[in-house]
Every structure is written in structure tokens, then in C-alpha cells.
Biopython code that builds the backbone (N, CA, C, O; Angstrom):
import numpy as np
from Bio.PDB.StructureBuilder import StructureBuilder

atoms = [
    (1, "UNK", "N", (-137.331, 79.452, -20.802)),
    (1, "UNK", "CA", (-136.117, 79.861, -20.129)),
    (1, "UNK", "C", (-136.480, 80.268, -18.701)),
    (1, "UNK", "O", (-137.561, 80.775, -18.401)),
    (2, "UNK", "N", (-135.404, 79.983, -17.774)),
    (2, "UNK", "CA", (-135.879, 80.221, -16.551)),
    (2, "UNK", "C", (-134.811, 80.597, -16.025)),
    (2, "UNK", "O", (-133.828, 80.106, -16.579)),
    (3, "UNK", "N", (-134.449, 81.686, -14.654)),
    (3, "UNK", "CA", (-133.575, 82.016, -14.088)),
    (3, "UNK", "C", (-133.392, 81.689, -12.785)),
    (3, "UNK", "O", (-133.921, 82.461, -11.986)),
    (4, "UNK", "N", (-132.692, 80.609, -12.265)),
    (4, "UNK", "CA", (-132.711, 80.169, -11.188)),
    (4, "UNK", "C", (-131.592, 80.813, -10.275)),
    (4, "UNK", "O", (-130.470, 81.174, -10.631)),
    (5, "UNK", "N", (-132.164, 80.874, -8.997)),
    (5, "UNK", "CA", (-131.654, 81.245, -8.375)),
    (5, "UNK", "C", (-131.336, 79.694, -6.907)),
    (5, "UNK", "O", (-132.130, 78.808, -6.590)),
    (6, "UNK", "N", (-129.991, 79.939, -6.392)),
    (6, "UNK", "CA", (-129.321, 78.241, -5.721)),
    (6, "UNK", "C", (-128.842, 79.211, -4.952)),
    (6, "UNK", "O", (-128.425, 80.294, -5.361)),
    (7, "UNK", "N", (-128.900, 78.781, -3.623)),
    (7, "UNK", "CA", (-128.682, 78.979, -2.365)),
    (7, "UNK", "C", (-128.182, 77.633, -1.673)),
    (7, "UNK", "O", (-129.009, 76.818, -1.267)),
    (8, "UNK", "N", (-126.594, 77.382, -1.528)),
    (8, "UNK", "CA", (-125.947, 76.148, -0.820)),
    (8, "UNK", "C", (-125.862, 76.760, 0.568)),
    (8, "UNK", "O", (-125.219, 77.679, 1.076)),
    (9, "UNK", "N", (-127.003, 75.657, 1.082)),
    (9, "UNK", "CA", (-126.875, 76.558, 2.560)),
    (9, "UNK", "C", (-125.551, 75.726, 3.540)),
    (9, "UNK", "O", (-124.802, 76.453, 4.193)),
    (10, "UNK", "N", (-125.370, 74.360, 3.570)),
    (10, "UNK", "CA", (-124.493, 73.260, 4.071)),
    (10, "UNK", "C", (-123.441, 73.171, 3.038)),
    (10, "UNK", "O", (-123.702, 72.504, 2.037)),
    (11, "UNK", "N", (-122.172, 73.807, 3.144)),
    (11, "UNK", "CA", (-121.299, 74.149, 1.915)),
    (11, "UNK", "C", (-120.542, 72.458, 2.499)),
    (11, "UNK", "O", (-120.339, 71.761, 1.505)),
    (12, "UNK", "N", (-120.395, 72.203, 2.966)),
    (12, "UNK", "CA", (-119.974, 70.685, 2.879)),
    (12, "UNK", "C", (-120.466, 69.990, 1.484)),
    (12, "UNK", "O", (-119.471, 69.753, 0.799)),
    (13, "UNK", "N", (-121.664, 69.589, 0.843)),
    (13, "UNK", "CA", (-121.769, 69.329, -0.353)),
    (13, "UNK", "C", (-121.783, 70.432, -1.658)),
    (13, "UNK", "O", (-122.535, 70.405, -2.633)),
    (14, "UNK", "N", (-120.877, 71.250, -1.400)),
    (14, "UNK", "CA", (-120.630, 72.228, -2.720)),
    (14, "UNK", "C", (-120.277, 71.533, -3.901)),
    (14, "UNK", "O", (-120.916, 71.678, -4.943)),
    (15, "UNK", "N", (-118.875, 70.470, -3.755)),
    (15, "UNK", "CA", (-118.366, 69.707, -4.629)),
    (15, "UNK", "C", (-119.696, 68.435, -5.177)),
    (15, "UNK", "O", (-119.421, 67.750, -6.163)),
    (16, "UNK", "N", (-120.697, 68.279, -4.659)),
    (16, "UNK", "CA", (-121.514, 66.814, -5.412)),
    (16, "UNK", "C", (-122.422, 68.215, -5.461)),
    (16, "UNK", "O", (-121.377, 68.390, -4.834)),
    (17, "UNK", "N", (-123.069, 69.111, -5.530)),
    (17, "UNK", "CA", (-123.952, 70.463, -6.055)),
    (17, "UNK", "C", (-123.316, 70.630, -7.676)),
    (17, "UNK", "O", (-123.853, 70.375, -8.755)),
    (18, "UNK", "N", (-121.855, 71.202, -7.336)),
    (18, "UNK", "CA", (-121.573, 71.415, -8.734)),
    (18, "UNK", "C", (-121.284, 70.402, -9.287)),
    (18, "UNK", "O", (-121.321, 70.807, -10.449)),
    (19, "UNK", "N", (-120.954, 69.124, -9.369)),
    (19, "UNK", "CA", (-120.933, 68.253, -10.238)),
    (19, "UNK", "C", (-122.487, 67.816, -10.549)),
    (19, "UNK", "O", (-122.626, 67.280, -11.648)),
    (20, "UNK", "N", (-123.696, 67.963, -9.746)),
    (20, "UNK", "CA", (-124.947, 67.773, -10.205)),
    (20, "UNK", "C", (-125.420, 68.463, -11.430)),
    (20, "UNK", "O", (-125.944, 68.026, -12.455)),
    (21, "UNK", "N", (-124.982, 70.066, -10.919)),
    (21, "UNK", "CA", (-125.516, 71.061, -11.740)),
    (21, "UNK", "C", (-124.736, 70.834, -13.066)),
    (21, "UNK", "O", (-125.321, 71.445, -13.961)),
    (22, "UNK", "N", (-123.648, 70.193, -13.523)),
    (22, "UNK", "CA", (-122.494, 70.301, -14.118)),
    (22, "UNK", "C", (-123.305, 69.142, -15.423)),
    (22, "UNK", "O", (-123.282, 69.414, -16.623)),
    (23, "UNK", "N", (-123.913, 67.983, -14.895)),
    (23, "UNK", "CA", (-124.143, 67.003, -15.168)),
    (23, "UNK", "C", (-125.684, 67.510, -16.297)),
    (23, "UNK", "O", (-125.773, 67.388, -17.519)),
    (24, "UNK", "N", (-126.550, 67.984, -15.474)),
    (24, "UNK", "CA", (-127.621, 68.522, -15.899)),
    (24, "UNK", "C", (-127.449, 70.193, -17.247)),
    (24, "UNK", "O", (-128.035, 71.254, -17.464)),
    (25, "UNK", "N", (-126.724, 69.713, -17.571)),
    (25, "UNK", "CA", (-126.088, 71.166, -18.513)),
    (25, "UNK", "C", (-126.445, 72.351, -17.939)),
    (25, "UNK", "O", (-126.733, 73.144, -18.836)),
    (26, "UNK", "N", (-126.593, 72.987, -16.513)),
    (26, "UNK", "CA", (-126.822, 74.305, -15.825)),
    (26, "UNK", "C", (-125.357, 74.590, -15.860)),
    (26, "UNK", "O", (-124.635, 74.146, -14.967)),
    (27, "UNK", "N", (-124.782, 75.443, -17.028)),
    (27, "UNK", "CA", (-123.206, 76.080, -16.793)),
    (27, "UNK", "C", (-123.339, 77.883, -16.887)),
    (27, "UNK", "O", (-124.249, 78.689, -16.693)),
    (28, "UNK", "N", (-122.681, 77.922, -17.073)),
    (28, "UNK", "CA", (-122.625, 79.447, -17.372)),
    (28, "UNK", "C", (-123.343, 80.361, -16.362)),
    (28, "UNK", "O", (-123.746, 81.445, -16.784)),
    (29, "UNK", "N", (-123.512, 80.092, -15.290)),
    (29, "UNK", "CA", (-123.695, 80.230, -13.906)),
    (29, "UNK", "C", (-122.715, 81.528, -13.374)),
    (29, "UNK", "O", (-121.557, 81.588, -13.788)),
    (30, "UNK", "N", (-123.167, 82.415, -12.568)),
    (30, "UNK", "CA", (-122.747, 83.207, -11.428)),
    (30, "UNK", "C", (-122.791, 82.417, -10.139)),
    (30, "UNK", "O", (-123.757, 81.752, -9.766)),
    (31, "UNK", "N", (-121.481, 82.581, -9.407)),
    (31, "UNK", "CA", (-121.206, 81.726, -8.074)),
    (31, "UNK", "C", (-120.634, 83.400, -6.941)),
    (31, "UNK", "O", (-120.039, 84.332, -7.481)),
    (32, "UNK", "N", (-120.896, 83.405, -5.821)),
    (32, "UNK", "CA", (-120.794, 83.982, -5.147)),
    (32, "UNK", "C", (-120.931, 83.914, -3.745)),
    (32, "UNK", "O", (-122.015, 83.691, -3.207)),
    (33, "UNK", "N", (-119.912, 84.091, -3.150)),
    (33, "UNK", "CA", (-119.525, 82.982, -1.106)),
    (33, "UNK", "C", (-120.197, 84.484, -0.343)),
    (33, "UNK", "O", (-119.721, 85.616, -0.439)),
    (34, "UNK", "N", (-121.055, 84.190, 0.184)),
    (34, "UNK", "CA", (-121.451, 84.840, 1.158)),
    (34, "UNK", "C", (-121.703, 84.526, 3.090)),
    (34, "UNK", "O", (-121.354, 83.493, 3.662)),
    (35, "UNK", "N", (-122.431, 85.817, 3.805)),
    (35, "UNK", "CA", (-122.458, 85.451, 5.291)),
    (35, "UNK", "C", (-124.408, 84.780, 5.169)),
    (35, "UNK", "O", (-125.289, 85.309, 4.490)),
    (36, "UNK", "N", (-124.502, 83.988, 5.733)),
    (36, "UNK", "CA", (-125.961, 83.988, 6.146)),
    (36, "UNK", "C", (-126.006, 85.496, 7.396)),
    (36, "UNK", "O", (-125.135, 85.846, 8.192)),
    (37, "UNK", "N", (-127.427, 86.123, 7.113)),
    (37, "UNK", "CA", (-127.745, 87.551, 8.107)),
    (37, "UNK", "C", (-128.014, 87.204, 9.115)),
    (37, "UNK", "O", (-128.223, 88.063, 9.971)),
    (38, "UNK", "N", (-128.086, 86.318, 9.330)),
    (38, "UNK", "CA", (-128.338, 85.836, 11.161)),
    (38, "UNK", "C", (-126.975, 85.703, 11.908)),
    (38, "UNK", "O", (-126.994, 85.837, 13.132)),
    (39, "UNK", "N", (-126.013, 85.499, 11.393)),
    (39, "UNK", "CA", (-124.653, 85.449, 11.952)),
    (39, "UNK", "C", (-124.123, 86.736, 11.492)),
    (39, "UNK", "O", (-123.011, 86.986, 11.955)),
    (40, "UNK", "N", (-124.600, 87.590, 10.733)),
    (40, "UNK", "CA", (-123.702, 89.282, 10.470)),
    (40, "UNK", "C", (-124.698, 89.788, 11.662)),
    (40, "UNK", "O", (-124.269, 90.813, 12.191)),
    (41, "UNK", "N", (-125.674, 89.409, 12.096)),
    (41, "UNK", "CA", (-126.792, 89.884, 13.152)),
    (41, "UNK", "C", (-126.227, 90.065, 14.082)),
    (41, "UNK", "O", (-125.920, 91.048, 14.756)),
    (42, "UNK", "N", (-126.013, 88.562, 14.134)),
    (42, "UNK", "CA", (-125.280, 88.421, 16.142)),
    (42, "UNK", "C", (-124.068, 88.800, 16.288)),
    (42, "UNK", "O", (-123.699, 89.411, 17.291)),
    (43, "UNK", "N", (-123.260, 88.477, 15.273)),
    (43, "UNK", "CA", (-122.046, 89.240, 16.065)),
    (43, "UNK", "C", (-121.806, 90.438, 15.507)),
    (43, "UNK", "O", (-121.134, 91.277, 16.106)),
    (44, "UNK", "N", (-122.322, 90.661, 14.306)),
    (44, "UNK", "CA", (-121.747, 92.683, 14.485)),
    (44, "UNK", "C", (-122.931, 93.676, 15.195)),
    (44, "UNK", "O", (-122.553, 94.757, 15.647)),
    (45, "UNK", "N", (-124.064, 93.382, 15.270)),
    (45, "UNK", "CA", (-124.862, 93.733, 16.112)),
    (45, "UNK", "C", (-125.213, 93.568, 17.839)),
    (45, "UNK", "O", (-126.399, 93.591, 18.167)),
    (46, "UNK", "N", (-124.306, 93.429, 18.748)),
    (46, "UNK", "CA", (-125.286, 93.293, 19.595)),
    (46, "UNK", "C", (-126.920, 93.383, 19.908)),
    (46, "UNK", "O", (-127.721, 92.492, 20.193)),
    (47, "UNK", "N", (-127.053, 94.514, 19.777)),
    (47, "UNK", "CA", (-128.522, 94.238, 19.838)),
    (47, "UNK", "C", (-129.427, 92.937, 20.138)),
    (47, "UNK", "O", (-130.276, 92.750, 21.010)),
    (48, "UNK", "N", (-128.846, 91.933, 18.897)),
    (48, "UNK", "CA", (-129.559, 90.731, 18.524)),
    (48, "UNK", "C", (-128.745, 89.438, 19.123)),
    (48, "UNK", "O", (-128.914, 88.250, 18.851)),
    (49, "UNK", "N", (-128.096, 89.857, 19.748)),
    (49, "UNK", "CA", (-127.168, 88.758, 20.064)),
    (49, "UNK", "C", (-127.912, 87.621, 20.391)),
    (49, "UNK", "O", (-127.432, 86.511, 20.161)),
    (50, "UNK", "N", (-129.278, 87.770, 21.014)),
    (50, "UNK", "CA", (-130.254, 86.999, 22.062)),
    (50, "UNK", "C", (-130.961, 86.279, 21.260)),
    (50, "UNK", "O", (-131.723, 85.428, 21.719)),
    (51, "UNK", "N", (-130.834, 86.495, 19.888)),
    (51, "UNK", "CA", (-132.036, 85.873, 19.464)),
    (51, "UNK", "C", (-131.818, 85.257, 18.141)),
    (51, "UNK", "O", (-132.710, 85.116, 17.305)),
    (52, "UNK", "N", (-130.382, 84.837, 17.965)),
    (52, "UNK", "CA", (-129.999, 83.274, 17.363)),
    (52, "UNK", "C", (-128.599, 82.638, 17.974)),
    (52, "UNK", "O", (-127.571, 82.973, 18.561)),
    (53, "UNK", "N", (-129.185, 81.643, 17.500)),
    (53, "UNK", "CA", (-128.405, 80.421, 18.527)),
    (53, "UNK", "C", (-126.766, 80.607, 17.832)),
    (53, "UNK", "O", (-126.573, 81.320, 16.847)),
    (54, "UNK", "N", (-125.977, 80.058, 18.330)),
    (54, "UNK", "CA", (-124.540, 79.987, 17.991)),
    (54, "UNK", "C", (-124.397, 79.031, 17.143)),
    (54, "UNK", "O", (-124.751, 77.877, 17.386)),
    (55, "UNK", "N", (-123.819, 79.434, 15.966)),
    (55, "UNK", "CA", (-123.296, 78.272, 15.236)),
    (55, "UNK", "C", (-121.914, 78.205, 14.927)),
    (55, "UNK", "O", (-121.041, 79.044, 15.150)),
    (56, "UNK", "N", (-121.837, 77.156, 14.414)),
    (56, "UNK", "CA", (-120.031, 76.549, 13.805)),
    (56, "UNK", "C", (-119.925, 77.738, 12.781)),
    (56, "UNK", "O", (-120.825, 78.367, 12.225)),
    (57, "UNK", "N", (-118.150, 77.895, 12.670)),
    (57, "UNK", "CA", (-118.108, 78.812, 11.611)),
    (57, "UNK", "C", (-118.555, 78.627, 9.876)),
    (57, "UNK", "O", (-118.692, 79.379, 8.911)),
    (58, "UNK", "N", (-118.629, 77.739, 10.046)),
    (58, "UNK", "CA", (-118.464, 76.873, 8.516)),
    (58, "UNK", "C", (-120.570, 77.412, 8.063)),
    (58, "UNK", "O", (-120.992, 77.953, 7.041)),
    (59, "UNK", "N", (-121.481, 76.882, 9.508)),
    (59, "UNK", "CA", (-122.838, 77.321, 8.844)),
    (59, "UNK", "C", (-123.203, 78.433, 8.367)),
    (59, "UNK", "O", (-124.239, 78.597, 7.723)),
    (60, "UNK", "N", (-121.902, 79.805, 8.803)),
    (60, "UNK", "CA", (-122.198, 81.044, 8.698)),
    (60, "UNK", "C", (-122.008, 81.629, 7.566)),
    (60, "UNK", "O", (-122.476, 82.730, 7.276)),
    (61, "UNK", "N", (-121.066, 80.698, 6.598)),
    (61, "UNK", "CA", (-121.327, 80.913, 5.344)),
    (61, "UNK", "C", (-121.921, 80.106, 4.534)),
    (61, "UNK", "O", (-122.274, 78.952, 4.778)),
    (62, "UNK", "N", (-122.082, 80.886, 3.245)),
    (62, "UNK", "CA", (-123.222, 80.404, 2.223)),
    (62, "UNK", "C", (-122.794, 80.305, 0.829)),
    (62, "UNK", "O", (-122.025, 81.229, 0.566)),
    (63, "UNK", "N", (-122.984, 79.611, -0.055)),
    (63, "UNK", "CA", (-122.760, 80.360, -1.628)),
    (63, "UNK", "C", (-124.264, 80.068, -2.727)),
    (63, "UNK", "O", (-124.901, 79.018, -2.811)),
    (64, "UNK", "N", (-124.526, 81.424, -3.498)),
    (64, "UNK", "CA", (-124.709, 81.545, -3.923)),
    (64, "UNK", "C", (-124.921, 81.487, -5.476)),
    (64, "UNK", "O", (-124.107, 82.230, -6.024)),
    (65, "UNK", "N", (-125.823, 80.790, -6.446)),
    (65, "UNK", "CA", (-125.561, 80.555, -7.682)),
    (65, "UNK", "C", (-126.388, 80.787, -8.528)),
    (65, "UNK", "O", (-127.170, 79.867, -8.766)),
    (66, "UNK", "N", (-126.500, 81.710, -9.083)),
    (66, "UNK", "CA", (-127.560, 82.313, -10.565)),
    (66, "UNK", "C", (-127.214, 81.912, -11.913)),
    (66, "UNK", "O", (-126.300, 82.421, -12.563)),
    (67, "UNK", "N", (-128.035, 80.910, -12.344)),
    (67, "UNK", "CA", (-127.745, 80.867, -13.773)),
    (67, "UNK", "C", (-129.559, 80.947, -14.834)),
    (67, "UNK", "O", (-130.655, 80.897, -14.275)),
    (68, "UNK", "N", (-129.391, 81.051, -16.106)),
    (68, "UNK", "CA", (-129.822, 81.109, -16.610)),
    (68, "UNK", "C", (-130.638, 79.838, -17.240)),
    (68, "UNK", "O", (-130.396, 79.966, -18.440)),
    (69, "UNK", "N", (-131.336, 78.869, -17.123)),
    (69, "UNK", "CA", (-131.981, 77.339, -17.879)),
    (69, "UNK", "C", (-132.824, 77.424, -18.807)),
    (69, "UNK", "O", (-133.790, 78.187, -18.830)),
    (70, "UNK", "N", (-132.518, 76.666, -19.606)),
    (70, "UNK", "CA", (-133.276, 76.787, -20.640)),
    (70, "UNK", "C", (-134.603, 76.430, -19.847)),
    (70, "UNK", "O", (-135.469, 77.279, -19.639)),
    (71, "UNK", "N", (-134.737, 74.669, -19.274)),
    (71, "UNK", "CA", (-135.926, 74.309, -19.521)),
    (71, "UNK", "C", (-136.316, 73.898, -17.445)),
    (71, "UNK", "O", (-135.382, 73.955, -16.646)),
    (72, "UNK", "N", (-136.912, 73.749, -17.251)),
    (72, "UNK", "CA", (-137.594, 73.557, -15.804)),
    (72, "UNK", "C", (-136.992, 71.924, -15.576)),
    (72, "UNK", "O", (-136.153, 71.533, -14.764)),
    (73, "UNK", "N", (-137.508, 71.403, -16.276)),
    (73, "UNK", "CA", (-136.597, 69.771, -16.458)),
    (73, "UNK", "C", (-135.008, 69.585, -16.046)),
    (73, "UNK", "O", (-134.514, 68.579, -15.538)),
    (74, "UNK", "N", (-134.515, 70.485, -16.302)),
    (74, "UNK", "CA", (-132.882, 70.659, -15.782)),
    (74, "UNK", "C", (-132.969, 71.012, -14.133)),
    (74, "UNK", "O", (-132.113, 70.629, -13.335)),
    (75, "UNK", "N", (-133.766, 71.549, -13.886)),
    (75, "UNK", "CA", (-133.892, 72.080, -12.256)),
    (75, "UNK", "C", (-134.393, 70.342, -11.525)),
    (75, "UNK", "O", (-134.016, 69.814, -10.479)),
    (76, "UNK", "N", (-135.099, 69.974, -12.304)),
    (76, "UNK", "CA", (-135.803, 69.232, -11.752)),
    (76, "UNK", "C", (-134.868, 67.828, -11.930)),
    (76, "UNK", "O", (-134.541, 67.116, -10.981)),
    (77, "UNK", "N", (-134.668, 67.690, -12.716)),
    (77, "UNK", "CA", (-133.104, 66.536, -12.936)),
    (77, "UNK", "C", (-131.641, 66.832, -12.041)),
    (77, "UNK", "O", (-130.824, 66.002, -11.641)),
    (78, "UNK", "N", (-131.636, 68.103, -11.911)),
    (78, "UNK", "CA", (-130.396, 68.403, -10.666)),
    (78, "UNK", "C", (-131.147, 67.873, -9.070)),
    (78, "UNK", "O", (-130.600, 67.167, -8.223)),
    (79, "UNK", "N", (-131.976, 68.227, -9.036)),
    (79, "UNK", "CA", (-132.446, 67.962, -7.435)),
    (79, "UNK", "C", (-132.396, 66.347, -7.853)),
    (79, "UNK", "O", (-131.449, 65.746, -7.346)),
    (80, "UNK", "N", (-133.196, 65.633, -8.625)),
    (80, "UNK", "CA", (-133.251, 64.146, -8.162)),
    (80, "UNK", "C", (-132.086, 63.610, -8.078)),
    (80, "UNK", "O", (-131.911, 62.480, -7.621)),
    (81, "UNK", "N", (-130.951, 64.533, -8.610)),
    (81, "UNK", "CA", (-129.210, 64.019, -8.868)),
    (81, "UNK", "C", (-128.746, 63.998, -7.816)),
    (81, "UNK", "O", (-127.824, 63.190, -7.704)),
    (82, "UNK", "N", (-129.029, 64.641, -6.826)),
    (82, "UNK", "CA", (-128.445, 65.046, -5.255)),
    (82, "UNK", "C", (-129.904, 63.686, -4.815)),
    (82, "UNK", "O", (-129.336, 62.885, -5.557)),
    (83, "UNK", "N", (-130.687, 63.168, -4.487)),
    (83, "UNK", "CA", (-131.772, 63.031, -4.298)),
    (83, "UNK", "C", (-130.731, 61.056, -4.599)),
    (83, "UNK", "O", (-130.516, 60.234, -3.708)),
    (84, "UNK", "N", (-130.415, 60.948, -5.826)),
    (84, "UNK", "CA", (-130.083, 59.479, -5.923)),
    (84, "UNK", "C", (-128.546, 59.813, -5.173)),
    (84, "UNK", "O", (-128.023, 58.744, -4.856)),
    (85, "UNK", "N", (-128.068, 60.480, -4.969)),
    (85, "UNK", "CA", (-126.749, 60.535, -3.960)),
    (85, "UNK", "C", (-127.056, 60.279, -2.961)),
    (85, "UNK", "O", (-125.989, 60.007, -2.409)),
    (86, "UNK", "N", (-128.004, 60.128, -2.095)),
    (86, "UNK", "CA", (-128.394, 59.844, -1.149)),
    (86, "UNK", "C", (-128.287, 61.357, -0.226)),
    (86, "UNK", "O", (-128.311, 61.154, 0.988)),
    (87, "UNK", "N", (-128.172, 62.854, -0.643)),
    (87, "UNK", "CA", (-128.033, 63.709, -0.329)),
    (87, "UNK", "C", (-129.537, 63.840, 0.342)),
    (87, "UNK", "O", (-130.442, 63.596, -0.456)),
    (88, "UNK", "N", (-129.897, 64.145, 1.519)),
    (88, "UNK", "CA", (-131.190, 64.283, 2.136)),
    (88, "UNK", "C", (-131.720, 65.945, 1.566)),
    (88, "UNK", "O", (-132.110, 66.731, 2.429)),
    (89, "UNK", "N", (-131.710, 66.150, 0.882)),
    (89, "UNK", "CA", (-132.417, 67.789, 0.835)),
    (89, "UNK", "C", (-133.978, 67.915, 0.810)),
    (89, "UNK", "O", (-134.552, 68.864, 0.275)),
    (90, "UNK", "N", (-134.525, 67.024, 1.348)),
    (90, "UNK", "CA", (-136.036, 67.168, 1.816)),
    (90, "UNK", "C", (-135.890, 66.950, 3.141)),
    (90, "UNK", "O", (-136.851, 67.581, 3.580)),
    (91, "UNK", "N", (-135.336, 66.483, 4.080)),
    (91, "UNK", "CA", (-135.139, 66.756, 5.319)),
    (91, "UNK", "C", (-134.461, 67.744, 6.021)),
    (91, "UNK", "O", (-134.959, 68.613, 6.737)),
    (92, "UNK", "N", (-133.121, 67.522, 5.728)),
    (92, "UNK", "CA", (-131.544, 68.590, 5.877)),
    (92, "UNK", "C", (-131.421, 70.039, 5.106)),
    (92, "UNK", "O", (-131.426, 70.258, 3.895)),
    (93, "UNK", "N", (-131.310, 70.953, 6.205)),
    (93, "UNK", "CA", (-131.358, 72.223, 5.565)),
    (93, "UNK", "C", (-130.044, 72.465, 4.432)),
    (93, "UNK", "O", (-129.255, 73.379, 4.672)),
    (94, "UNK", "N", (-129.879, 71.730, 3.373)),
    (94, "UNK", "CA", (-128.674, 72.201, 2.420)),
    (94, "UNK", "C", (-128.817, 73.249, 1.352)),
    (94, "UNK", "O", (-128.028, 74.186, 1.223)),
    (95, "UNK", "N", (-129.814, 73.051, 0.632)),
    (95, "UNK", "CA", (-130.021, 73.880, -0.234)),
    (95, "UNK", "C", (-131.552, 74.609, -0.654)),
    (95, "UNK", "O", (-132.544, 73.889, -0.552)),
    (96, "UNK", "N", (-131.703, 75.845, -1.059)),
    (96, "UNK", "CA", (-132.552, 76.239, -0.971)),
    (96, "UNK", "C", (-132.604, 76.371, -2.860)),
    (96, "UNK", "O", (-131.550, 76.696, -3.407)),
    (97, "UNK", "N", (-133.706, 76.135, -3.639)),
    (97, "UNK", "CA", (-133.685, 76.724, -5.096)),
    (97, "UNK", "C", (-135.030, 77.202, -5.376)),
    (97, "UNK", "O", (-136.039, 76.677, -4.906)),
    (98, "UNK", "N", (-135.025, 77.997, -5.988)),
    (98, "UNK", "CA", (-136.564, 79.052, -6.931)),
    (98, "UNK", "C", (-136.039, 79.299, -7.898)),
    (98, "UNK", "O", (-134.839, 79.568, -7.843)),
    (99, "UNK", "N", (-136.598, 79.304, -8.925)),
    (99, "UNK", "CA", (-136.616, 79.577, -10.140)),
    (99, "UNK", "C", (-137.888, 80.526, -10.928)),
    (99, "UNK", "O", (-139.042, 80.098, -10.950)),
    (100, "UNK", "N", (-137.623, 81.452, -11.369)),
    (100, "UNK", "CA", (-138.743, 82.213, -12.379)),
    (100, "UNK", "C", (-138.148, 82.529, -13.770)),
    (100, "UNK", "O", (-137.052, 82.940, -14.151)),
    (101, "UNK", "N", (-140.080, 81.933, -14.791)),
    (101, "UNK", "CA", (-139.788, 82.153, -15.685)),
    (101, "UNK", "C", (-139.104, 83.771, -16.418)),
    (101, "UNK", "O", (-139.198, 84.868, -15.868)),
    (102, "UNK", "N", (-138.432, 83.493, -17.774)),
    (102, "UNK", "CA", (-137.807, 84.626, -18.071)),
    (102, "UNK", "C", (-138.637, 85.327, -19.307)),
    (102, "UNK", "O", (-138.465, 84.723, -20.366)),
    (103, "UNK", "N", (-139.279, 86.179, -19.374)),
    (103, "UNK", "CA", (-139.972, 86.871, -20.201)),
    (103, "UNK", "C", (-139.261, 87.546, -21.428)),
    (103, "UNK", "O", (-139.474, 87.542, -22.641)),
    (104, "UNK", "N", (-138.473, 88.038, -20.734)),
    (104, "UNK", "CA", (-136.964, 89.065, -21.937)),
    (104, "UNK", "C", (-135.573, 88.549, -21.248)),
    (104, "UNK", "O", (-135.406, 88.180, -20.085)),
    (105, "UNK", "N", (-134.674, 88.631, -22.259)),
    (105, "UNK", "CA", (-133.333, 88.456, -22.197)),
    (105, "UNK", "C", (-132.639, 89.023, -23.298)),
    (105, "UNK", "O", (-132.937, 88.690, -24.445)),
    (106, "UNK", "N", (-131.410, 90.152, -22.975)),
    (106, "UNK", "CA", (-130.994, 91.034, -24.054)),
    (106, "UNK", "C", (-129.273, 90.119, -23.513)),
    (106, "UNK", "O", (-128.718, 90.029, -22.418)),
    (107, "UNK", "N", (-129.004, 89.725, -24.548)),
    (107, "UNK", "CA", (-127.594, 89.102, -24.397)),
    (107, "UNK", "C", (-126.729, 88.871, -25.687)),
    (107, "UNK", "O", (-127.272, 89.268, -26.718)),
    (108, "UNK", "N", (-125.513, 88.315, -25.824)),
    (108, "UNK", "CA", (-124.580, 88.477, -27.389)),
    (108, "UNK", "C", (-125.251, 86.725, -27.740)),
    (108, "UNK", "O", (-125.251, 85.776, -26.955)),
    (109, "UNK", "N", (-125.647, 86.753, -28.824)),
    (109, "UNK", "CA", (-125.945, 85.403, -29.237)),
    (109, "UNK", "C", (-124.642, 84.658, -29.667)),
    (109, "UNK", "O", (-123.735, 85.181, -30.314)),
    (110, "UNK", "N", (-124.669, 83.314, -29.205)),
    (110, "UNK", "CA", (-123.515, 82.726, -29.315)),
    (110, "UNK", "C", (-123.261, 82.027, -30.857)),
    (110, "UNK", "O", (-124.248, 81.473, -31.342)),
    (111, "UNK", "N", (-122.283, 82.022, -31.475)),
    (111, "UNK", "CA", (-122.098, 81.511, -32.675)),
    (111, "UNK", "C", (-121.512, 80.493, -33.136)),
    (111, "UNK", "O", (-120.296, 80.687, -33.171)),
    (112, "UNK", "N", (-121.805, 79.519, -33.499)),
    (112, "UNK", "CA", (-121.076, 77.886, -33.452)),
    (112, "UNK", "C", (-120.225, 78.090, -34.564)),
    (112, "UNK", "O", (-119.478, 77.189, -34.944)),
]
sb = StructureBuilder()
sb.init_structure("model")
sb.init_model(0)
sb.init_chain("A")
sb.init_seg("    ")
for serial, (resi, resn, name, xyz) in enumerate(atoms, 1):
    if name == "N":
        sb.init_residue(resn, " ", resi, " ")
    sb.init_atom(name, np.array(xyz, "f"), 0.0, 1.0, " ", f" {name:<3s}", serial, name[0])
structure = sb.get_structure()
């Protein structure tokens, strides 16, 4: 079991992300829209204003996605899924993912 953690940094492909992840049985997922800190930097800080570049509004946000995988193979079958889309994520900053294994997990066992 592994707990991955997904960082959509280019929310333009959110919709082919979650149909990847969707595809690869990663469900039961936490999703959460956030600011990247380099844009809460510059503009609610002056201070820092100097020392990142301006971006479009759209790069300044982010979303966020934690789910739980059984197996490392699912992580690794979602990236090649974006990967045969012709989605560049070895060049193009879109998404960021890490994953660590899970040692303990206290949760309601599900019952078929």
C-alpha cells in the first residue's frame, strides 16, 4: 500500500489526470484547489515582489490529490496513461507525484 501524494501543477489537463487516475483504479482520493506560494509571495507580500516572475492567473493555482494505492504499478500505469496521450510530463512542468510506502493504516473495513 502506498500513499500518494499528486500535485496538478498545469490545471489545463485536470480533466485527462482524472480520467487517467480514474482508469488505473486510484479512487477514493482527497482533491483540494489551492495557490502555488510563489504567487501568495508576490502579491500579498511585497517584500518579494522582485523575485518571481509574473504569471497568468490560471498558473497560480494548483490542485491537489491524496489517495491511498494499493500497489506502485497503479502509479506507474497512470503516468504512462498521460505519457500515451501524448501529455509531455517529462518535459512540461504539469504534474508533480511521490508516493510513500504505508506501514499502518487504521480505517472501517469495507464489506461486500
Amino acid at each position: 500500500m502506498y500513499f500518494m501524494f499528486l500535485k496538478i501543477i498545469d490545471i489545463d489537463y485536470k480533466d485527462d489526470i482524472f480520467l487517467a487516475l480514474e482508469s488505473v483504479e486510484i479512487d477514493k482520493a482527497s482533491y483540494v484547489e489551492g495557490n502555488n506560494l510563489d504567487s501568495i509571495l508576490r502579491d500579498e507580500m511585497p517584500i518579494f515582489k522582485g523575485f518571481f516572475k509574473t504569471e497568468e492567473d490560471k498558473s497560480k493555482k494548483v490542485i491537489l490529490i491524496t489517495a491511498l494505492v494499493k500497489e506502485k504499478k497503479q502509479i506507474d500505469d497512470f503516468i504512462n496513461i498521460l505519457k500515451e496521450a501524448d501529455i509531455d510530463i517529462e518535459n512540461d512542468d504539469i504534474i508533480r507525484v511521490v508516493a510513500w510506502k504505508v506501514d499502518y493504516i487504521f480505517d472501517k473495513i469495507e464489506k461486500s
